[in-house]
C-alpha positions as protocol buffer text, in pm:
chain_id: "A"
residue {
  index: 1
  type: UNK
  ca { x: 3924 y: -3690 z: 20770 }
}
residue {
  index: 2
  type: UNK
  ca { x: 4060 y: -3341 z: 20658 }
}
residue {
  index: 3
  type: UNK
  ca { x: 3839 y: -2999 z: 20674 }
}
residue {
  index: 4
  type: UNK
  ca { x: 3805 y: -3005 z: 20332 }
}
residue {
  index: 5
  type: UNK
  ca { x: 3673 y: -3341 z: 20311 }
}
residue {
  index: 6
  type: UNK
  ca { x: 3463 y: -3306 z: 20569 }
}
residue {
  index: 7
  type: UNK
  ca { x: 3285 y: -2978 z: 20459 }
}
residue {
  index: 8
  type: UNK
  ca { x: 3219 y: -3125 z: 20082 }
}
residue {
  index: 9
  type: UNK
  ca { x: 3041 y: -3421 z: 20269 }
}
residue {
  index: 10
  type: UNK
  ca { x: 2892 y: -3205 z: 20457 }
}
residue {
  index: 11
  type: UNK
  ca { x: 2756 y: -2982 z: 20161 }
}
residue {
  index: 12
  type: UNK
  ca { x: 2635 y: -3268 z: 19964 }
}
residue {
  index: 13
  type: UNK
  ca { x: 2418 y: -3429 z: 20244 }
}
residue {
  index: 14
  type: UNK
  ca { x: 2253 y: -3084 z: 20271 }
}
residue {
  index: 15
  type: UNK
  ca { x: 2226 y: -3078 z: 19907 }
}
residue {
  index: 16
  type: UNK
  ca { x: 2092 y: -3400 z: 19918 }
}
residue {
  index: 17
  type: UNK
  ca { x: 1826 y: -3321 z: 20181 }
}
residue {
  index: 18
  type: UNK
  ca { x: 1706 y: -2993 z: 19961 }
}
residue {
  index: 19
  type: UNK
  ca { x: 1681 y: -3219 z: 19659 }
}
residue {
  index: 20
  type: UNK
  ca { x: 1433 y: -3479 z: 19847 }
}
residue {
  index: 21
  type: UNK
  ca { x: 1284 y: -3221 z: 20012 }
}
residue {
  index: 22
  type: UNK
  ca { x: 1213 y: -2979 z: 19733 }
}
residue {
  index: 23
  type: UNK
  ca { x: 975 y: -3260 z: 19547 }
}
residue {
  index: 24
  type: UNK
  ca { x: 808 y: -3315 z: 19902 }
}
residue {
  index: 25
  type: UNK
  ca { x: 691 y: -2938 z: 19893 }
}
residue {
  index: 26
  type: UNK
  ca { x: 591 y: -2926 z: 19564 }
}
residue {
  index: 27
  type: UNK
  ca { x: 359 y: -3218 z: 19651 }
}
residue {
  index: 28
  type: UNK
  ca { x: 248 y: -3062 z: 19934 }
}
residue {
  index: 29
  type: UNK
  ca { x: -129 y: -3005 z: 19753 }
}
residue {
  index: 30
  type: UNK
  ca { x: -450 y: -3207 z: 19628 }
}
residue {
  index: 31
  type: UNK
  ca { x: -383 y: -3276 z: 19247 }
}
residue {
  index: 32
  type: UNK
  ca { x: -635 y: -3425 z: 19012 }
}
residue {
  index: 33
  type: UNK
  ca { x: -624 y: -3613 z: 18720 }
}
residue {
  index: 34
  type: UNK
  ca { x: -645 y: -3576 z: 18447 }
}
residue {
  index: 35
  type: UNK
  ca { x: -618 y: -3201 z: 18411 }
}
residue {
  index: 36
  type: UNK
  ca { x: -744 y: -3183 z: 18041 }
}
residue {
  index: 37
  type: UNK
  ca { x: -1029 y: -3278 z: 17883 }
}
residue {
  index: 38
  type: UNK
  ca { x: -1269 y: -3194 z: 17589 }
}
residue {
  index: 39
  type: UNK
  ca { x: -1609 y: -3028 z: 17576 }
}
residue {
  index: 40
  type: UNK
  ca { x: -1891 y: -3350 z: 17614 }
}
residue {
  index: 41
  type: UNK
  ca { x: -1648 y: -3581 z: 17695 }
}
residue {
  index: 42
  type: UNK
  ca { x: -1726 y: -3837 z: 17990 }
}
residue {
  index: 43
  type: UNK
  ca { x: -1390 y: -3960 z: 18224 }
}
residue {
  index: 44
  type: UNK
  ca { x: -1280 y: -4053 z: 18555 }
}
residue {
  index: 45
  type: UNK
  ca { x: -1089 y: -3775 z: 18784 }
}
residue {
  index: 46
  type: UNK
  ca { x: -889 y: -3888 z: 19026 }
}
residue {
  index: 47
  type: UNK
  ca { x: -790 y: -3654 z: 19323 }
}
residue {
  index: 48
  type: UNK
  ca { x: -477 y: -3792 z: 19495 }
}
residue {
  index: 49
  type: UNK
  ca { x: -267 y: -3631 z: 19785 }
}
residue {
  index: 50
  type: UNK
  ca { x: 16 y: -3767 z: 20009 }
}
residue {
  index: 51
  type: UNK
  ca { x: -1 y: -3558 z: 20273 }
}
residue {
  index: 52
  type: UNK
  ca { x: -235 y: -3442 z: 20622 }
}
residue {
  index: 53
  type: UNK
  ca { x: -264 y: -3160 z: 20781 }
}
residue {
  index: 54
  type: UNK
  ca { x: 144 y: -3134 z: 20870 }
}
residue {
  index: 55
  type: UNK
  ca { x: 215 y: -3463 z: 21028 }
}
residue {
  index: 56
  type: UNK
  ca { x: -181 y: -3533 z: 21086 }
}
residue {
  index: 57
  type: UNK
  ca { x: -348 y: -3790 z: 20911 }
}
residue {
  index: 58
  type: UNK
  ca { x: -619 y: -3717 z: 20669 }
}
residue {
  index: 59
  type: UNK
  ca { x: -982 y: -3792 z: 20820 }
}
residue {
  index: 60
  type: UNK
  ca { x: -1191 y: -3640 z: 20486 }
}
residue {
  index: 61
  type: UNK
  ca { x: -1201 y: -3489 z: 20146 }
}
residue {
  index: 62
  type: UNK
  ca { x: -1494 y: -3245 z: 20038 }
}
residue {
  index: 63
  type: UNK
  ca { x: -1491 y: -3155 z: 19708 }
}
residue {
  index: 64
  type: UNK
  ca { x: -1685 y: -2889 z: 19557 }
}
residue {
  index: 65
  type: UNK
  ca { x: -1848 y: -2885 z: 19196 }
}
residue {
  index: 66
  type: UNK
  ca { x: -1748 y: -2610 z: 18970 }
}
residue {
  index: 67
  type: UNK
  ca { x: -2047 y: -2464 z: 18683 }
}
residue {
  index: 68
  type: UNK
  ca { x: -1965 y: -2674 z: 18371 }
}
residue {
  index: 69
  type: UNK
  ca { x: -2047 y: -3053 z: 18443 }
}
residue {
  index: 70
  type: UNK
  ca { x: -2317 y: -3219 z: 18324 }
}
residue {
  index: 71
  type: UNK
  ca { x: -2314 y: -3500 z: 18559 }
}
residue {
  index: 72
  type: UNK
  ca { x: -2106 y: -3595 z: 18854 }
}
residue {
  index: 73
  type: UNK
  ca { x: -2094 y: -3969 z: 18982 }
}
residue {
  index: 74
  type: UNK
  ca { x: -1883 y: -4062 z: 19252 }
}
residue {
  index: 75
  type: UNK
  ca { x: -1674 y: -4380 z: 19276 }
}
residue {
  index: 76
  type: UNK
  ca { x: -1754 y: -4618 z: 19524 }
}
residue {
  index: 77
  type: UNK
  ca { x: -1449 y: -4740 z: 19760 }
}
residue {
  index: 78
  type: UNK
  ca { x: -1405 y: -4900 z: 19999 }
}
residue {
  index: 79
  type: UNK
  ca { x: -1140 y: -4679 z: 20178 }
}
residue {
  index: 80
  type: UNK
  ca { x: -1462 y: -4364 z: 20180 }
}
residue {
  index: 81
  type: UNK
  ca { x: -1780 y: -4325 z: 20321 }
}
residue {
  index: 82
  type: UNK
  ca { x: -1946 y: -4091 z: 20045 }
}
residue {
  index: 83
  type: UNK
  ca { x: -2197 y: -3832 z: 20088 }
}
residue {
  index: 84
  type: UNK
  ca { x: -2337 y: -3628 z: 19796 }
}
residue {
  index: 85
  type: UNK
  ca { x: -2508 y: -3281 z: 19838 }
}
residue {
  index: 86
  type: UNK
  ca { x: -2730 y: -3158 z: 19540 }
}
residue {
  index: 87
  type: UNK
  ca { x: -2792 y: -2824 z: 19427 }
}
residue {
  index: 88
  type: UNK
  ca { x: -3156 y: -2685 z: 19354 }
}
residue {
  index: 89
  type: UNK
  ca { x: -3134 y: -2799 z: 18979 }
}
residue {
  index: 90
  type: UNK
  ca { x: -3058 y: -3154 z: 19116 }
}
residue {
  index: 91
  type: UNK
  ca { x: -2708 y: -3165 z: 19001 }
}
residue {
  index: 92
  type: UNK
  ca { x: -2467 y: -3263 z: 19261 }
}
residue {
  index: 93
  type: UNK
  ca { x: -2294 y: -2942 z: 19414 }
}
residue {
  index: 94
  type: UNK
  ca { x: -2055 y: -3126 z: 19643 }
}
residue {
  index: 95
  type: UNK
  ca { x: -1899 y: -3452 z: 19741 }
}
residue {
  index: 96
  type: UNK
  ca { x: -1771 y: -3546 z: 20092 }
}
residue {
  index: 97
  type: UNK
  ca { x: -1529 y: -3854 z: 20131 }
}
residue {
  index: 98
  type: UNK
  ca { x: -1513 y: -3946 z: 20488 }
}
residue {
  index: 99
  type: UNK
  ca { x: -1179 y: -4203 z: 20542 }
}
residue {
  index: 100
  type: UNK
  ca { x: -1307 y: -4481 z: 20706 }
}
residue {
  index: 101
  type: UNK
  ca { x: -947 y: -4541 z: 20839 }
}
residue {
  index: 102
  type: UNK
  ca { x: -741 y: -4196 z: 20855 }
}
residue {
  index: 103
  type: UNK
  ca { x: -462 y: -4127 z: 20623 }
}
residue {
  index: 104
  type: UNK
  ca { x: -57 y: -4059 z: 20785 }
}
residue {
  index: 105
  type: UNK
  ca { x: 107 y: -3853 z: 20614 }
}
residue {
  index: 106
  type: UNK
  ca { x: 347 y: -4028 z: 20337 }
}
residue {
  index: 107
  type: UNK
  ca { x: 51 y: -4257 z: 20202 }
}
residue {
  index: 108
  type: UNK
  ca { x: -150 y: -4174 z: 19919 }
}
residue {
  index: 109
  type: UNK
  ca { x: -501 y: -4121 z: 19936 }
}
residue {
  index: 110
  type: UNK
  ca { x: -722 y: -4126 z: 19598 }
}
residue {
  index: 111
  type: UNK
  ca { x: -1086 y: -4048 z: 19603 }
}
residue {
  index: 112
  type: UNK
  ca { x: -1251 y: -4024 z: 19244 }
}
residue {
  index: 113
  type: UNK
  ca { x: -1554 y: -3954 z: 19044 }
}
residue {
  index: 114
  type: UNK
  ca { x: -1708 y: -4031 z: 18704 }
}
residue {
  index: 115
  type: UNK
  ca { x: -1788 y: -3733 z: 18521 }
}
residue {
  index: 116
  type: UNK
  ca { x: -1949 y: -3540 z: 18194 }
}
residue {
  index: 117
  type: UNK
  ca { x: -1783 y: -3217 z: 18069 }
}
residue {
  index: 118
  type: UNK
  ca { x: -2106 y: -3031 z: 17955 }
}
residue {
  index: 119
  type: UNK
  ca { x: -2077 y: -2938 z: 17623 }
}
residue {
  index: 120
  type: UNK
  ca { x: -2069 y: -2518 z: 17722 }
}
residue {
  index: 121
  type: UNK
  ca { x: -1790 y: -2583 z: 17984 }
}
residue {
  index: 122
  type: UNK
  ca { x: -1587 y: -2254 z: 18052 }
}
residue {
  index: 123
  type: UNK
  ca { x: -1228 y: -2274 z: 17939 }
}
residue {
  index: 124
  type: UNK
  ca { x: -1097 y: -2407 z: 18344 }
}
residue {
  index: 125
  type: UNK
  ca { x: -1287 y: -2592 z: 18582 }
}
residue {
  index: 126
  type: UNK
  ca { x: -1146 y: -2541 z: 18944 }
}
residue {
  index: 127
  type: UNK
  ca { x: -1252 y: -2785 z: 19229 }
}
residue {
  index: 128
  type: UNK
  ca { x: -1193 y: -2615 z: 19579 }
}
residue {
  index: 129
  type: UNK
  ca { x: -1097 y: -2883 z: 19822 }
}
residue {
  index: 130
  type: UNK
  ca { x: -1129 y: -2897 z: 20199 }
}
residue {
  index: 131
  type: UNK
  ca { x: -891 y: -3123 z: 20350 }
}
residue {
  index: 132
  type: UNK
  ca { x: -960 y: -3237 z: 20705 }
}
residue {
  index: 133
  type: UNK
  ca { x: -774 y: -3421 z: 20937 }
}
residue {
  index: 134
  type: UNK
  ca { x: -765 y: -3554 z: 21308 }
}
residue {
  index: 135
  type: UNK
  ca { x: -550 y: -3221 z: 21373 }
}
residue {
  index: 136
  type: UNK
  ca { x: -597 y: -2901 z: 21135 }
}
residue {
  index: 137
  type: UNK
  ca { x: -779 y: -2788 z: 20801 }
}
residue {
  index: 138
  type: UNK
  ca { x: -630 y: -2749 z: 20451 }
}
residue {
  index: 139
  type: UNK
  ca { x: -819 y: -2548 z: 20262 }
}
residue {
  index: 140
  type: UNK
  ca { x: -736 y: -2577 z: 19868 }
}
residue {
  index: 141
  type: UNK
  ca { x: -930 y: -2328 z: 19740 }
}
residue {
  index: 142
  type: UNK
  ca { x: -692 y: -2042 z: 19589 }
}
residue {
  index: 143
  type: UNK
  ca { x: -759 y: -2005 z: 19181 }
}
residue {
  index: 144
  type: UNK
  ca { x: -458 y: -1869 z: 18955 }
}
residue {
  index: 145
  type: UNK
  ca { x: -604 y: -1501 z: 18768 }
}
residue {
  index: 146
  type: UNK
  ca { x: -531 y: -1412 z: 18403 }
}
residue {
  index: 147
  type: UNK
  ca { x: -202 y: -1508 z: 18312 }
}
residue {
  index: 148
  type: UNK
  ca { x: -87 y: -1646 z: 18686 }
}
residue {
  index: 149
  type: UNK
  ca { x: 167 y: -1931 z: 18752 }
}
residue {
  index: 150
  type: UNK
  ca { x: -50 y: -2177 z: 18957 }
}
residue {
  index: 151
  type: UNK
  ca { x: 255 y: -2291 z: 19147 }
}
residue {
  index: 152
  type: UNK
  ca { x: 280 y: -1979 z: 19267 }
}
residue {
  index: 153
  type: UNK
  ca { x: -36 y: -2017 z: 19518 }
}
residue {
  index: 154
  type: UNK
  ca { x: -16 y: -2092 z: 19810 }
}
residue {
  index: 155
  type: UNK
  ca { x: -341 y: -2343 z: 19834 }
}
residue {
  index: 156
  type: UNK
  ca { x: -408 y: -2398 z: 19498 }
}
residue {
  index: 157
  type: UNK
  ca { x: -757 y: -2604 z: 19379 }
}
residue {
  index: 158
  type: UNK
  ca { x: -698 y: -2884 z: 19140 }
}
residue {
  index: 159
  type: UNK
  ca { x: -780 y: -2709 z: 18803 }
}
residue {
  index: 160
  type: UNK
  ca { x: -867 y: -2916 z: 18504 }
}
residue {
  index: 161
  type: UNK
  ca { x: -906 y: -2760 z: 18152 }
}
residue {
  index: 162
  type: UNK
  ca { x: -1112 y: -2756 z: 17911 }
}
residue {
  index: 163
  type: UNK
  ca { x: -1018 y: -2796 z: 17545 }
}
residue {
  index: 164
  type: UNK
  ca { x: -1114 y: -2906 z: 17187 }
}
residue {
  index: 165
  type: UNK
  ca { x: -942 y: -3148 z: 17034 }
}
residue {
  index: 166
  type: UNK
  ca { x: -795 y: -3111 z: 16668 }
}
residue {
  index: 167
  type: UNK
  ca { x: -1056 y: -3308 z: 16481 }
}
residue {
  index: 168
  type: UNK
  ca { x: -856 y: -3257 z: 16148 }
}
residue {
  index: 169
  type: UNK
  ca { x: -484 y: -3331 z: 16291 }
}
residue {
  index: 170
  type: UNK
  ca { x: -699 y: -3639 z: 16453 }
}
residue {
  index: 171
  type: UNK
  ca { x: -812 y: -3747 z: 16098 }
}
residue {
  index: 172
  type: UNK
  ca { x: -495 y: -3725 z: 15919 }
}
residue {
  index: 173
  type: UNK
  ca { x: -340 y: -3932 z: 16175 }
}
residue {
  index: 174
  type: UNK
  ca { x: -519 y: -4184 z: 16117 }
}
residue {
  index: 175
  type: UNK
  ca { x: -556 y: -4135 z: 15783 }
}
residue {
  index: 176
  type: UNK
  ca { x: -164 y: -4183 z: 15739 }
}
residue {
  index: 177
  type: UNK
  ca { x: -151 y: -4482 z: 15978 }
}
residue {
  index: 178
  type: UNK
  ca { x: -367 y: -4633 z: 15751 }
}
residue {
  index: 179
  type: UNK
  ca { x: -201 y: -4565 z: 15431 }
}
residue {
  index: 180
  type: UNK
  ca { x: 93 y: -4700 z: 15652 }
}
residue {
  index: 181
  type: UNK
  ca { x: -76 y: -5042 z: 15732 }
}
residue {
  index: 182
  type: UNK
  ca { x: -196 y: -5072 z: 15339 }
}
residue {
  index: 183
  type: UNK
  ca { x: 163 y: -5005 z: 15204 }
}
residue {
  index: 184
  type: UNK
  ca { x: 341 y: -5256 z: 15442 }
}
residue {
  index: 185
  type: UNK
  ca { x: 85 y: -5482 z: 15348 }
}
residue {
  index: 186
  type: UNK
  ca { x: 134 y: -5418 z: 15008 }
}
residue {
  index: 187
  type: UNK
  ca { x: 474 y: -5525 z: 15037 }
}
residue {
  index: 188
  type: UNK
  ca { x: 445 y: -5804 z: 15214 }
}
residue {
  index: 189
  type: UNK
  ca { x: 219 y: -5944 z: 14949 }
}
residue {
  index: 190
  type: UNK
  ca { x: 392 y: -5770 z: 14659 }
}
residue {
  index: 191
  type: UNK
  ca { x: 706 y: -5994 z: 14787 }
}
residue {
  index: 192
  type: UNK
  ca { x: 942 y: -6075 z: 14524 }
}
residue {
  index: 193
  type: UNK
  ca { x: 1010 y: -6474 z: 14436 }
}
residue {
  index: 194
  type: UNK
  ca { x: 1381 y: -6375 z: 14364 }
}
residue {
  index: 195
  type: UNK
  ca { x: 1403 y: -6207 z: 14658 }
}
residue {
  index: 196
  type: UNK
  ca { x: 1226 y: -6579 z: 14878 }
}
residue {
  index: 197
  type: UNK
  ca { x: 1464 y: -6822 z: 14633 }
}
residue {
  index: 198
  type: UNK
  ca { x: 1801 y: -6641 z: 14761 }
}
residue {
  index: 199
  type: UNK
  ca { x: 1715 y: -6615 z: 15077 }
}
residue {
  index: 200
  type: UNK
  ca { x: 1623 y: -7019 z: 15095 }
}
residue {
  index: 201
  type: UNK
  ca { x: 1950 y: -7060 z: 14919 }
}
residue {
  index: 202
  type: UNK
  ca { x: 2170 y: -6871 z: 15176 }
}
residue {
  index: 203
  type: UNK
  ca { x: 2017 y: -7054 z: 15426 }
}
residue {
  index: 204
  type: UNK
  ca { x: 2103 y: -7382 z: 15314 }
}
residue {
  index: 205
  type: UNK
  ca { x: 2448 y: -7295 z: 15295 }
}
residue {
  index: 206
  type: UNK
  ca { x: 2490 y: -7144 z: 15618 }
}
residue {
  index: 207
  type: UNK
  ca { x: 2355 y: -7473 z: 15774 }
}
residue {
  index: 208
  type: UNK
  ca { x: 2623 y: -7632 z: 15519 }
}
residue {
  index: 209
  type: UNK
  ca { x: 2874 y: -7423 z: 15617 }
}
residue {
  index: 210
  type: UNK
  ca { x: 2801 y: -7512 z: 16023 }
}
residue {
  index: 211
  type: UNK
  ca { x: 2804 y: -7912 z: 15966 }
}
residue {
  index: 212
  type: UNK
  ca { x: 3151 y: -7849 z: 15752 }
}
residue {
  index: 213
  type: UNK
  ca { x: 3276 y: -7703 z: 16100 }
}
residue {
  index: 214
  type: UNK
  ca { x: 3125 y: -7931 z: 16334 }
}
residue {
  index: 215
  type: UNK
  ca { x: 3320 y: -8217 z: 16147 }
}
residue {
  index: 216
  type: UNK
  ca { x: 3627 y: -8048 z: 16118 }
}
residue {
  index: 217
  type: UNK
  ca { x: 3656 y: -8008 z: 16483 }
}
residue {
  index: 218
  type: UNK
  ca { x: 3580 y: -8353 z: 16579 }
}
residue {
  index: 219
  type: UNK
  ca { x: 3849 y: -8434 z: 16343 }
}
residue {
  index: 220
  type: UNK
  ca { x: 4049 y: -8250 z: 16508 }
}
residue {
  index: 221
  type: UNK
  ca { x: 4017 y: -8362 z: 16891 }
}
């Protein structure tokens, strides 16, 4: 194998390796999802990770409220022991899922929680995340300021947002979906007889036109 051959295998493995390895980093952090929601609205968020603490497996989760839910409920698994703490007001300030067999590294790990957006949510709800493991602490706990790329952290929280949804783009969706069902129905029923007649007819002659050909080859052998 020449030089040149050589050094272009060479310089695609290594390209290789930063292309797998470039999604690995980017990974390297607890998500949640999903990361929208609307004001009132009740759903299920899911926070997932497929990492430890470097190479050691993950032994717990605890995940801290944010101001801005009206009710937290967490998801009973049997990969977690649970333990909720409660704030003075009774609302639950902070969830710890304890792995009841630890986590290696390259597996994923989803603990989640029923939910209620309160109605007077702020704009972002950030959920600081302490990751421990048989060796080491991850702390995700860093919140993006005004205007800040989130990627940019280096231990970002799983952030969720908060947003109305478009009540009148919602309604003339459906609005036009309808008028879409109503004219296709319309035109199934509005069907013209001609239109049923010809279509029998050409039918009939294709079959016609298939026997003609199936005799004509016997014929023929």
């Amino acid at each position: 194998m020449s030089r040149i051959t050589r050094g272009g295998v060479l310089v695609a493995a290594l390209a290789a390796g930063l292309v797998l390895a470039a999604p690995a980093v980017a990974q390297a952090h607890v998500g949640v999802s999903p990361d929208a929601v609307q004001p009132g609205a009740s759903t299920v968020l899911n926070f997932s990770f497929t990492h430890g603490c470097e190479e050691s497996p993950t032994t717990a989760l605890r995940i801290t409220m944010p101001e801005g839910l009206a009710s937290v409920s967490p998801t009973v698994d049997s990969n977690w022991k649970i333990a909720v703490e409660r704030a003075d007001n009774g609302l639950v300030s902070a969830v710890t899922y304890t792995a009841l067999t630890p986590i290696p590294t390259g597996l994923q790990g989803v603990a989640s929680m029923a939910v209620q957006i309160g109605e007077d949510a702020p704009e972002t709800l950030a959920f600081p995340v302490e990751q421990t493991c048989e060796s080491g602490v991850n702390e995700w706990v860093e919140i993006a300021e005004d205007g800040a790329d989130p990627h940019d952290l280096d231990s970002p929280a799983p952030v969720v947002t908060v947003a109305a949804g478009d009540e009148s783009t919602t309604d003339a969706a459906h609005t036009e979906h309808s008028d879409a069902q109503e004219d296709a129905q319309g035109q199934t029923t509005e069907a013209s007889p001609v239109g049923v007649i010809l279509g029998g007819a050409g039918l009939l002659t294709g079959v016609a036109a298939l026997v003609v050909a199936v005799l004509a080859y016997r014929r023929s052998v």
